[in-house]
C-alpha positions as CSV (number, residue, x, y, z in Angstrom):
1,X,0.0,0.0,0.0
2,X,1.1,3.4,-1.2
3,X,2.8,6.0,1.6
4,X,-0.1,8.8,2.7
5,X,3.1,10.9,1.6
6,X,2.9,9.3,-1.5
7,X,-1.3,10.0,-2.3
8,X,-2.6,13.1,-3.6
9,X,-5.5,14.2,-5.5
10,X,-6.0,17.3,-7.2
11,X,-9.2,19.2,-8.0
12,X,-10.0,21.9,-10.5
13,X,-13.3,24.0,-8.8
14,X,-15.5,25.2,-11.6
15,X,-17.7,28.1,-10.6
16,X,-21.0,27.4,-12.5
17,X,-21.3,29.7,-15.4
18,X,-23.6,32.6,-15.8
19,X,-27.4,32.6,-14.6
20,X,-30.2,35.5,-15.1
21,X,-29.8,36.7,-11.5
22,X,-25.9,36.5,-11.6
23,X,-26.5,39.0,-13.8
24,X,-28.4,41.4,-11.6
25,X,-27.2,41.0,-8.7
26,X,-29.9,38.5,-7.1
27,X,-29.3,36.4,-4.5
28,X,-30.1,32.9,-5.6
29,X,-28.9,30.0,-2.6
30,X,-31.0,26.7,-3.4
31,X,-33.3,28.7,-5.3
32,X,-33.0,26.5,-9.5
33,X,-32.1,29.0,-11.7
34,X,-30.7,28.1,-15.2
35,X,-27.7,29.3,-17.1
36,X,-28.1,32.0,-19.9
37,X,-26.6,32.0,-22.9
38,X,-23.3,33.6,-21.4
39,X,-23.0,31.1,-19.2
40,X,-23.4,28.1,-21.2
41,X,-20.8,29.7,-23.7
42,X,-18.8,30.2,-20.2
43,X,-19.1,26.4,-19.8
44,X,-18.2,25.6,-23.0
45,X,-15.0,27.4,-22.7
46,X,-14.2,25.5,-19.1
47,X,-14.5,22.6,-21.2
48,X,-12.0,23.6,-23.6
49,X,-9.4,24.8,-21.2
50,X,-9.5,21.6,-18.8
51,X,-9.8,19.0,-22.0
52,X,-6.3,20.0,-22.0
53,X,-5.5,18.2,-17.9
54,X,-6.7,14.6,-19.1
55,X,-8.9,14.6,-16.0
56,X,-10.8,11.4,-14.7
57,X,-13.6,12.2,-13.2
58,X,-16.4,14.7,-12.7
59,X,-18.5,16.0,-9.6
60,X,-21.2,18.6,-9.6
61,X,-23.7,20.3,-7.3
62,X,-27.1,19.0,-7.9
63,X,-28.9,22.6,-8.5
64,X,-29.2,23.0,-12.6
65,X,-27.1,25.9,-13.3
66,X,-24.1,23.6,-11.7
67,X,-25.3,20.3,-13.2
68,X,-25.8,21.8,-16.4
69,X,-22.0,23.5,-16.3
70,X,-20.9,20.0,-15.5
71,X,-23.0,18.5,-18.8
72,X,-21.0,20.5,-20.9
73,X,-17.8,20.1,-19.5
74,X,-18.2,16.7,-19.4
75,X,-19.4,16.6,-23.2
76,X,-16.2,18.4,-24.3
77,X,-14.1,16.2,-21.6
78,X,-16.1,12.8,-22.2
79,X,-16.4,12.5,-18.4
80,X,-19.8,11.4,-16.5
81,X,-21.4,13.4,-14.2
82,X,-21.5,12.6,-10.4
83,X,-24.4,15.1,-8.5
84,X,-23.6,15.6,-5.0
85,X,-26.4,18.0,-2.9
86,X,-23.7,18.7,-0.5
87,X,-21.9,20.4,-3.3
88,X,-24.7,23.2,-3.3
89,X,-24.4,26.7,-2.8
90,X,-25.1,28.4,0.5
91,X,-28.7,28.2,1.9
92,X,-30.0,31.6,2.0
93,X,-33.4,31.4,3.2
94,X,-35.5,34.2,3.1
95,X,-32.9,36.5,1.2
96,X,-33.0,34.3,-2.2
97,X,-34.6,35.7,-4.8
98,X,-33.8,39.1,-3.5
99,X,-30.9,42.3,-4.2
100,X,-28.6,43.0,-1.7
101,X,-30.4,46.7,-1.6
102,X,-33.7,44.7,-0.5
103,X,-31.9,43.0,1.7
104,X,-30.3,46.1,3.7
105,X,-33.7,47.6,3.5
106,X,-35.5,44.5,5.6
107,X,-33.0,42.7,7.5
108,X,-30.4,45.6,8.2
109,X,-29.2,44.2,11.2
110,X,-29.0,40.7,10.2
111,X,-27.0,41.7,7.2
112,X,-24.2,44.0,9.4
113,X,-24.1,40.5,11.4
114,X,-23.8,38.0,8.2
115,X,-20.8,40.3,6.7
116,X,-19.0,40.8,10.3
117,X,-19.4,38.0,12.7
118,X,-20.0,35.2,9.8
119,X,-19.2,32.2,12.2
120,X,-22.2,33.2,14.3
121,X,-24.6,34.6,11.8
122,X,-27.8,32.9,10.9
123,X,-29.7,34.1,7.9
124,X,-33.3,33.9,8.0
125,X,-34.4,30.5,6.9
126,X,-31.0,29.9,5.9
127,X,-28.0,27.8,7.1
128,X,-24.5,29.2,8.9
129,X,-21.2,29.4,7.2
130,X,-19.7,26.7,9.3
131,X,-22.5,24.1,8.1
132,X,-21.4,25.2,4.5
133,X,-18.1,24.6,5.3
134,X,-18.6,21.1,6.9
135,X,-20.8,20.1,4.3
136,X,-18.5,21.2,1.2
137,X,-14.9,20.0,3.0
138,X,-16.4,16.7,4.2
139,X,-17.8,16.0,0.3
140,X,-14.1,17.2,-1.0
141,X,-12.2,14.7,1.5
142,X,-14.4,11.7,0.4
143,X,-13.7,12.6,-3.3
144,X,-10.6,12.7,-2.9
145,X,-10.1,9.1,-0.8
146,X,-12.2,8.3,-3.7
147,X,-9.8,9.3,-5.9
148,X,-6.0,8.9,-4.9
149,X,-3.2,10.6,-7.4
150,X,-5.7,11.8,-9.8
151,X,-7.5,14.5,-11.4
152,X,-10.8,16.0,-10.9
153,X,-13.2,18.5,-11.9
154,X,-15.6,19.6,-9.2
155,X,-18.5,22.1,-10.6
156,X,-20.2,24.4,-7.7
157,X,-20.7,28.0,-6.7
158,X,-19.1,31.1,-5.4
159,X,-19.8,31.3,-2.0
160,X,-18.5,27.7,-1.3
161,X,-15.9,28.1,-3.3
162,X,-14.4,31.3,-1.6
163,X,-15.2,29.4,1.9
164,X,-13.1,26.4,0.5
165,X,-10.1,28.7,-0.2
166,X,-10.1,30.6,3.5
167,X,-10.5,27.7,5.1
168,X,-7.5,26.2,3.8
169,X,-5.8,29.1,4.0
170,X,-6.6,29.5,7.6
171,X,-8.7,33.3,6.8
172,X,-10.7,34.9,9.2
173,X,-14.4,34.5,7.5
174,X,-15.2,38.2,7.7
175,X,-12.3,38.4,4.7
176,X,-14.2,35.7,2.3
177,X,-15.3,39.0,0.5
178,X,-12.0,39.4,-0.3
179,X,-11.6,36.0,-2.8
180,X,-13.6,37.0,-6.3
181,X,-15.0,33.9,-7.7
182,X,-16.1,34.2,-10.8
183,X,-18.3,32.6,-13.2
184,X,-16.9,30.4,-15.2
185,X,-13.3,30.6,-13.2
186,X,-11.3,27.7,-12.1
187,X,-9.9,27.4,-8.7
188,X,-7.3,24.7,-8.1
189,X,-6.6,23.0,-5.0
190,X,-4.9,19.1,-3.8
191,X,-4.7,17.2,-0.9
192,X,-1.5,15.8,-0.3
193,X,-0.2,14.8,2.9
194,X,-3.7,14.5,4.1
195,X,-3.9,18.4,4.3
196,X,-5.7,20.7,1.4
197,X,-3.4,22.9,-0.2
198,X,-4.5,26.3,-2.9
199,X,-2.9,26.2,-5.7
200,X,-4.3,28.6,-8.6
201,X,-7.4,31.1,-7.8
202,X,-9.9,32.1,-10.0
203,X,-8.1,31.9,-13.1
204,X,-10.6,32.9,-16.1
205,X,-8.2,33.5,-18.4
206,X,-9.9,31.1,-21.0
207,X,-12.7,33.7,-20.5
208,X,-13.4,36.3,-23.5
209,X,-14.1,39.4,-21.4
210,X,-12.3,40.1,-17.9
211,X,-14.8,39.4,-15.1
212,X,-16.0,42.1,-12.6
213,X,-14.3,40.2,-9.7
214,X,-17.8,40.6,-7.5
215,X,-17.4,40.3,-3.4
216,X,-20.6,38.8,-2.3
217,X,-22.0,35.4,-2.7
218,X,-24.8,36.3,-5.2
């Protein structure tokens, strides 16, 4: 049996591409909204540019602008897709559906809270940051014991994907705003020596137009 010195796995996380309320500004949590035709063209391109890693295997979130991300990866990449719920983006409860602007208007106070003391904030009907963070970490250390020294392509969403990279980097959460994830961007991390390690952030250079590099988790 191989060393744990000697196992790692490396992972390529694919921020969905491009939905209706990505583009204004909408929060959308477990609420399933589609892609648009940027971000299916966004997909297409993520295809393109990770063909090129030889990768074996493909996990995606189960809400449809993921799964369908994953679909056309996987076309271009002739990899199946596996749909894991724990994959989703955070649970926003009573905010989805809404603009941060509505949001500051109603639940001022429970806004000021979410963005400064994230370990302890609750949003309304939602879920924590540290249940998203459980969730998402424990579904990334199965794949990769799943999966020992290869490659992987793991479709899924911003605000996990900007909780995956402070956690491993140790961040304070209140600094999460501070990681742009964008759609259609590639973030690449690997597990070796039983610990997670970042490696490349948000790369969208296979992108056609430079993204706006937005701070929240909408």
């Amino acid at each position: 049996m191989e060393e744990l010195s000697a196992v790692s796995t490396t992972l390529f996380l694919v921020r969905h591409g491009e939905t209706s309320f990505n583009h204004r500004g909408i929060y959308q949590g477990h609420q399933d909204i589609p892609l648009n035709d940027r971000g299916r063209q966004q997909a297409r391109l993520v295809g393109e540019k990770l063909k090129e890693a030889r990768c074996h295997f493909l996990w995606s979130s189960d809400l449809s602008r993921a799964r369908e991300t994953a679909q056309i990866i996987g076309q271009i990449a002739d990899l199946a897709v596996h749909e894991d719920r724990r994959l989703r983006e955070i649970a926003f409860g009573q905010w989805e559906g809404r603009s941060p602007q509505e949001i500051r208007e109603i639940w001022p106070e429970e806004l000021t809270k979410w963005r400064t003391e994230p370990e302890t904030a609750h949003v309304p009907g939602g879920e924590t940051l540290l249940e998203v963070v459980a969730r998402v970490m424990e579904c990334l250390d199965e794949i990769a014991a799943l999966y020992p020294n290869q490659r992987g392509i793991v479709v899924l969403h911003g605000g996990p994907i900007r909780l995956i990279a402070a956690t491993i980097l140790g961040l304070d959460l209140r600094n999460r705003y501070l990681i742009p994830i964008d759609n259609g961007a590639i973030t690449t991390i690997k597990k070796a020596k039983g610990r997670w390690l970042l490696l490349g952030m948000n790369d969208h250079c296979h992108l056609p137009t430079p993204p706006e590099g937005g701070g929240y988790e909408v």
